[in-house]
One Martini backbone bead per residue (centre of mass of N, CA, C, O) as a GRO file, in nm:
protein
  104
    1UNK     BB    1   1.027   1.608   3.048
    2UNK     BB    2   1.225   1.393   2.993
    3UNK     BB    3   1.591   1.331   2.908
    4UNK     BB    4   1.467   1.083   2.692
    5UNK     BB    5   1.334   1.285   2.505
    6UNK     BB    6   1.253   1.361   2.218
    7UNK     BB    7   1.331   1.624   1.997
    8UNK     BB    8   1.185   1.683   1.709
    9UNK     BB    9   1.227   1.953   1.626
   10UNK     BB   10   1.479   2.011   1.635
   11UNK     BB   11   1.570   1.748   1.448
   12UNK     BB   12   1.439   1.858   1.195
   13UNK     BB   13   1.586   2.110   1.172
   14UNK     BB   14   1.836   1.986   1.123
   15UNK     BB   15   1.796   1.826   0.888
   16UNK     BB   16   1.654   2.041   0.700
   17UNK     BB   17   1.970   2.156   0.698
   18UNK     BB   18   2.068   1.941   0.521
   19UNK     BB   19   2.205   1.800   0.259
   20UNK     BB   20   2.181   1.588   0.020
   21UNK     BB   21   2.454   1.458   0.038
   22UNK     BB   22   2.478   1.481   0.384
   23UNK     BB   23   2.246   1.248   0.387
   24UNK     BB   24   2.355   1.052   0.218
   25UNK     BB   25   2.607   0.985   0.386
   26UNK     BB   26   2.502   0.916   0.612
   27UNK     BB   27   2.269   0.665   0.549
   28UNK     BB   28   2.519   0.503   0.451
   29UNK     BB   29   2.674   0.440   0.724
   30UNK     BB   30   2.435   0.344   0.887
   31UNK     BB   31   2.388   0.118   0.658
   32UNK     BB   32   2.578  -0.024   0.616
   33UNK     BB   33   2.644  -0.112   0.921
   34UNK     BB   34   2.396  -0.272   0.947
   35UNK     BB   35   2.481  -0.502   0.761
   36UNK     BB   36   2.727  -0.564   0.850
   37UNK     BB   37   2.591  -0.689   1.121
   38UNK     BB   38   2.403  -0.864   0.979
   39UNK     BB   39   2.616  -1.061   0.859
   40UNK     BB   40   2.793  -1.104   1.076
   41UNK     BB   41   2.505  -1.242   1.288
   42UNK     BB   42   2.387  -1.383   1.056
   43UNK     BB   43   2.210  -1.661   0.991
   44UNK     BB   44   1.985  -1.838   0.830
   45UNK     BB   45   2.010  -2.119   0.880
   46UNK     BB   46   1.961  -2.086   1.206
   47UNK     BB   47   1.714  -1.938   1.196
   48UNK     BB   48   1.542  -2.175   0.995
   49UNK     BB   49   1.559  -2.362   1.282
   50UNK     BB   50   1.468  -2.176   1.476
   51UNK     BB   51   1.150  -2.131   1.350
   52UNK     BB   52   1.092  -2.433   1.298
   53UNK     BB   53   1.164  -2.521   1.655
   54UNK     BB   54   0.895  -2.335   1.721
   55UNK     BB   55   0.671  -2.389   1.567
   56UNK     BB   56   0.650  -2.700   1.640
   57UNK     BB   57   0.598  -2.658   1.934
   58UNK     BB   58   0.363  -2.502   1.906
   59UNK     BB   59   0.212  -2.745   1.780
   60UNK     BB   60   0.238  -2.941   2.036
   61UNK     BB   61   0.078  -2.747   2.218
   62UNK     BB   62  -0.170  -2.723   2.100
   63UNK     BB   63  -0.253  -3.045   2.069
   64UNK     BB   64  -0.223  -3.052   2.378
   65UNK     BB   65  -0.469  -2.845   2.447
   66UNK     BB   66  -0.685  -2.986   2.275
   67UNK     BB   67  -0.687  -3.264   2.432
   68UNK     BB   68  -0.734  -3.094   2.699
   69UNK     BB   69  -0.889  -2.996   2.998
   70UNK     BB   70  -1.080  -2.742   3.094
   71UNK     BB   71  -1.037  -2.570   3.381
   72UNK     BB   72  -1.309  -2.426   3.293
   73UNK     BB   73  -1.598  -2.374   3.222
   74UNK     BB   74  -1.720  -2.357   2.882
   75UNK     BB   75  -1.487  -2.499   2.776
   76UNK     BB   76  -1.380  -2.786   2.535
   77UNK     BB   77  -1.068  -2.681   2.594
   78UNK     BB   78  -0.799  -2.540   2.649
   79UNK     BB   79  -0.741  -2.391   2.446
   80UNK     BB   80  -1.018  -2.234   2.417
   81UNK     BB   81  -0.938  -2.076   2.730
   82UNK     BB   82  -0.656  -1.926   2.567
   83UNK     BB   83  -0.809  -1.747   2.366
   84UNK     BB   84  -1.027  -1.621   2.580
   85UNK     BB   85  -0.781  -1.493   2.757
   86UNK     BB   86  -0.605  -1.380   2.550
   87UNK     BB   87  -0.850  -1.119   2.442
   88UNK     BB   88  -0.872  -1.031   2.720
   89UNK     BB   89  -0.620  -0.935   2.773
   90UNK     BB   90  -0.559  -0.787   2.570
   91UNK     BB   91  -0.806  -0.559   2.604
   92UNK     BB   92  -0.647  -0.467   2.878
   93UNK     BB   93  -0.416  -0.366   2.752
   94UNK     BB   94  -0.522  -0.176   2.528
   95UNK     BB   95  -0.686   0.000   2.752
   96UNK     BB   96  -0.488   0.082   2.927
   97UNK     BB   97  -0.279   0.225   2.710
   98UNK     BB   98  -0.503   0.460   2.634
   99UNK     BB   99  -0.492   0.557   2.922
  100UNK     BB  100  -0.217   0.663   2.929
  101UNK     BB  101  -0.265   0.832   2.656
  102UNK     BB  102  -0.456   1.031   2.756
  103UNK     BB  103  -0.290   1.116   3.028
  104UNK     BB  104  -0.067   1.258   2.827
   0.00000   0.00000   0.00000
């Protein structure tokens, strides 16, 4: 075990050791923090202007690959070349992963 990993079952054995009061009191002062964070730092209509040009970006990068013509043989325009290469990335990366996780 790293430094950095954590004692699951510690964890556990302390936490079923305090009483209902004294997990609602954690708990609450735990997600207080989190609300005044969030409030104080988000503002939703900045958020809803940044995922909107976004979004727009993405649409006209799409429209714009669905235009060009594709790098390689096969495939009808670059849009279609780089979905079939994005499926590709995502299952090697997630055999990747699977492998690490078995070696684990």
């Amino acid at each position: 075990m790293s430094d950095l990993a954590i004692d699951l079952s510690a964890l556990e054995k302390e936490i079923s050791g305090l009483s209902e009061d004294e997990i609602k009191e954690q708990l609450l002062q735990l997600r207080t923090k989190q609300r005044i964070a969030q409030k104080k730092y988000h503002d939703p209509e900045k958020a809803r202007v940044y995922r909107t040009k976004r979004a727009e970006g993405f649409k006209l990068m799409v429209a714009r690959a669905k235009a060009a013509p594709a790098t390689k043989p096969g495939f009808a325009n670059l849009y279609e070349q780089i979905v079939a290469e994005s499926a590709e990335a995502a299952d090697s990366a997630l055999a990747a992963e699977a492998a690490s996780e078995s070696a684990e």
